[in-house]
N, C-alpha and C positions, 0 to 999 in steps of 0.2 A: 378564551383559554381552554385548551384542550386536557382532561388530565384524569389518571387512573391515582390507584390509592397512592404509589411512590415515585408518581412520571407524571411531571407537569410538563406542559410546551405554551409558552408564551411570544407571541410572534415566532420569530426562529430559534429563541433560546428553551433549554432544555433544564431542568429544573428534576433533580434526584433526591428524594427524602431519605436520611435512612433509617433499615431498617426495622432498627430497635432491637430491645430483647428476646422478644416472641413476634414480630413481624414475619411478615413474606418475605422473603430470599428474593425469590424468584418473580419473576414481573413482565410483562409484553405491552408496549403502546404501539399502533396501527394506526396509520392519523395522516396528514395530508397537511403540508406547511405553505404558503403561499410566497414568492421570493418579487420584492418589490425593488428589488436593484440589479445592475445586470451581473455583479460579481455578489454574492451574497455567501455573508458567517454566520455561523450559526456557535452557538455558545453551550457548554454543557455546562451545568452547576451541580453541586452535591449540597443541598441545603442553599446558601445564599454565599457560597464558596466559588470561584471562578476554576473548573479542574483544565476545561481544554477549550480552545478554539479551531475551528477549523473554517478554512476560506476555502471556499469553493471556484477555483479555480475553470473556467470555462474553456470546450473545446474551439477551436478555431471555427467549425462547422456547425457551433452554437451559442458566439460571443456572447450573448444578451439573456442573460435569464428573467429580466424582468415581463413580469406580468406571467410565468410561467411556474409550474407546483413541482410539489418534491412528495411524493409517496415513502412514507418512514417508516422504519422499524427500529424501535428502541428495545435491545431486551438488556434485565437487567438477569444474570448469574447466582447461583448460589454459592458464587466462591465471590461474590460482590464485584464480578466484573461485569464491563457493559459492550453492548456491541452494536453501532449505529448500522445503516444500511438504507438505501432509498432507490429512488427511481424517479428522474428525470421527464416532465409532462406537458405539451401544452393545456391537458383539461385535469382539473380539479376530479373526476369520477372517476377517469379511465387511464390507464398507461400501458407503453407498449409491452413487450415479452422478449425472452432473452431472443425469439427464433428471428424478431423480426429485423430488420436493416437499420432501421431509425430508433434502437433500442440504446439507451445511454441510463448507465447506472453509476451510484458512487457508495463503494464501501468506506466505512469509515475504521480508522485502526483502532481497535479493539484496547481499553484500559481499564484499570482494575480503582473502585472506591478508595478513601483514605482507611476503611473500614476492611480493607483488604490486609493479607497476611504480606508483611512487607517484601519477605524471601518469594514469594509470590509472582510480587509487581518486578522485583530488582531483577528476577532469574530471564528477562528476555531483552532485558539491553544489551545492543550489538546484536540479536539473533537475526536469525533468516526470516523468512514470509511465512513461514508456516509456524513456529512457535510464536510468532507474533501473532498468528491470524490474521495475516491478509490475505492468505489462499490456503485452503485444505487439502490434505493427501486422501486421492482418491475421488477429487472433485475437481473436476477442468473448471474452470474461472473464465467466462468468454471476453473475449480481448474487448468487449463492449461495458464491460466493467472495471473502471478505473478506482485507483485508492486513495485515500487521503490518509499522508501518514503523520504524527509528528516526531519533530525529534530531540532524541534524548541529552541534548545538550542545552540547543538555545529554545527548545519546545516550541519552535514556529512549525507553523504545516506548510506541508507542499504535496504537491499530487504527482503520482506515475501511471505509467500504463505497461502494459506487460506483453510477454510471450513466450509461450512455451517448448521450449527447448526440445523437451522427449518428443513432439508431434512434427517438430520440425528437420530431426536427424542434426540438428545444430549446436554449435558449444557460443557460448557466450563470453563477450570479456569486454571491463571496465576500465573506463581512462583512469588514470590515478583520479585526477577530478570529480571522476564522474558524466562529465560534458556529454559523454559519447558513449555507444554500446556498440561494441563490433560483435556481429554473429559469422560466425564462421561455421559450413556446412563438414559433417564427418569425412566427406572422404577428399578435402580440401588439402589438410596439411598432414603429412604420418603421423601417426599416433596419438593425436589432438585426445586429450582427454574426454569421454561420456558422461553421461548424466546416471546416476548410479552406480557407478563404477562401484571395486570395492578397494582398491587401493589406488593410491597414486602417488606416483614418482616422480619426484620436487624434478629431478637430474632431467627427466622426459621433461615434464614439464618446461625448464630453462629450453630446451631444443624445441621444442611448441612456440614459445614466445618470442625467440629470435628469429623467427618469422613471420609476424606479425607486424603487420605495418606501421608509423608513425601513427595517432589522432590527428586528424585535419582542423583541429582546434583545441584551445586549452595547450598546456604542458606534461611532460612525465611520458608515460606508454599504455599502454594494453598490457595487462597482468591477470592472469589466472585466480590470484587471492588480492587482485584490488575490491577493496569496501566500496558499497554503494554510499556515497556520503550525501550530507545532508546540503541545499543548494544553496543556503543562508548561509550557515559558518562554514559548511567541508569537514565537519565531525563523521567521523563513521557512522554508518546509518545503520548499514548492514556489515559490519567488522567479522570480515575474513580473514584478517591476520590474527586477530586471535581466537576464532570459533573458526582455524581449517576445516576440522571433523566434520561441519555441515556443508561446505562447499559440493561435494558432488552430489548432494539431494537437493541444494536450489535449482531447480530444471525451467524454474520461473524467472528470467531475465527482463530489466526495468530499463525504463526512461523515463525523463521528466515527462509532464503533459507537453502535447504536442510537437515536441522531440522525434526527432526517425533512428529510429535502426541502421547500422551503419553496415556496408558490405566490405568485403576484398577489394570488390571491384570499384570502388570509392576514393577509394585511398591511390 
């Protein structure tokens, strides 16, 4: 058992003390988990409490995690939230770096103790990647970092992988489902909506979308304020029907793991 004063880790379960009246807030565990199966969960607890599960869903290009380590970081927050984070290894001492090719990391979604202020935890359902923290403004996220998010319906995990819109001159858009992500390049279709923009015109927008092709799978369309939904029930994951206001600063467009990117020329 690996463990600092309010971060225990036992096998791959994760184990939160808290942290009392005059405790520490604030806390870091640095530790190295060993995965003895080739899809492996790993469990948070808050005391003997079960808060999250996450399954660690494997890339194609690295089905088998067994007999391979997970380099961790636990921090816990002074506003009583936690934020997992690792790195993908064949050796227990060493792991690769974001520069190199064979680099595979996994963030984990960011959630707040029962010890948290509730208006707190409740203010980022439906939100985008960034007030949830699964990517920061002002920090590129290298596409060799995937997320595990859960969701706020049926609280099962599932993982995405990303890309970023502002580096690519590209707009993005989601099947009703979710199945699919069509990226579509700026000077493809007139007027196709930007990433930062500061207004946007519902009216343009209709004349954007009516050019946009069928999904080659699943039902419904490609929609500009389609929700990234969750792949278990289809609950809104990422609800852009009701949070418009932050659709033109998600510039971070998702797919499931091992899911493609879809083009024009696809369709």
């Amino acid at each position: 058992m690996f463990t600092t004063k309010r971060i225990k880790i036992k096998s791959n379960d994760i184990y939160i003390s808290k942290h009392g009246l005059f405790g520490q807030k604030t806390e870091e565990y640095l530790g190295v988990l060993s995965f003895d199966n080739p899809t492996p969960t790993i469990k948070v607890f808050e005391n003997s409490t079960l808060l999250k599960t996450f399954n660690i869903e494997t890339l194609t290009t690295n089905s088998n995690l067994t007999g391979q380590y997970f380099h961790i970081s636990v921090r816990l927050l002074e506003n009583d939230g936690v934020m997992i984070d690792g790195i993908i290894s064949k050796h227990n001492d060493k792991h690769q770096y974001w520069q190199d090719s064979d680099y595979e990391a996994i963030r984990f979604q960011p959630f707040f103790l029962t010890t948290a202020d509730l208006a707190t935890s409740q203010r980022i359902i439906g939100k985008g990647v960034f007030e949830r923290g699964l990517h920061y403004s002002g920090t590129i996220t290298p596409t060799t970092v995937r997320v595990i998010c859960i969701c706020d319906n049926c609280n099962k995990s599932f993982t995405v992988q990303h890309f970023h819109g502002g580096f690519s001159d590209s707009q993005y858009f989601y099947s009703t489902d979710s199945k699919q992500t069509l990226i579509v390049p700026y000077n493809k279709i007139k007027n196709l909506p930007t990433h930062l923009q500061k207004e946007v015109d519902e009216k343009i927008i209709a004349q954007v979308e009516a050019e946009l092709p069928k999904p080659t799978k699943g039902k419904g369309n490609y929609r500009y304020y389609n929700s990234f939904c969750c792949p278990h029930c289809l609950s809104p994951y990422i609800d852009f029907q009701k949070n418009k206001q932050i659709r033109p600063t998600e510039y971070y467009g998702l797919k499931y793991i091992n899911d493609k990117f879809y083009t024009l020329d696809e369709h």
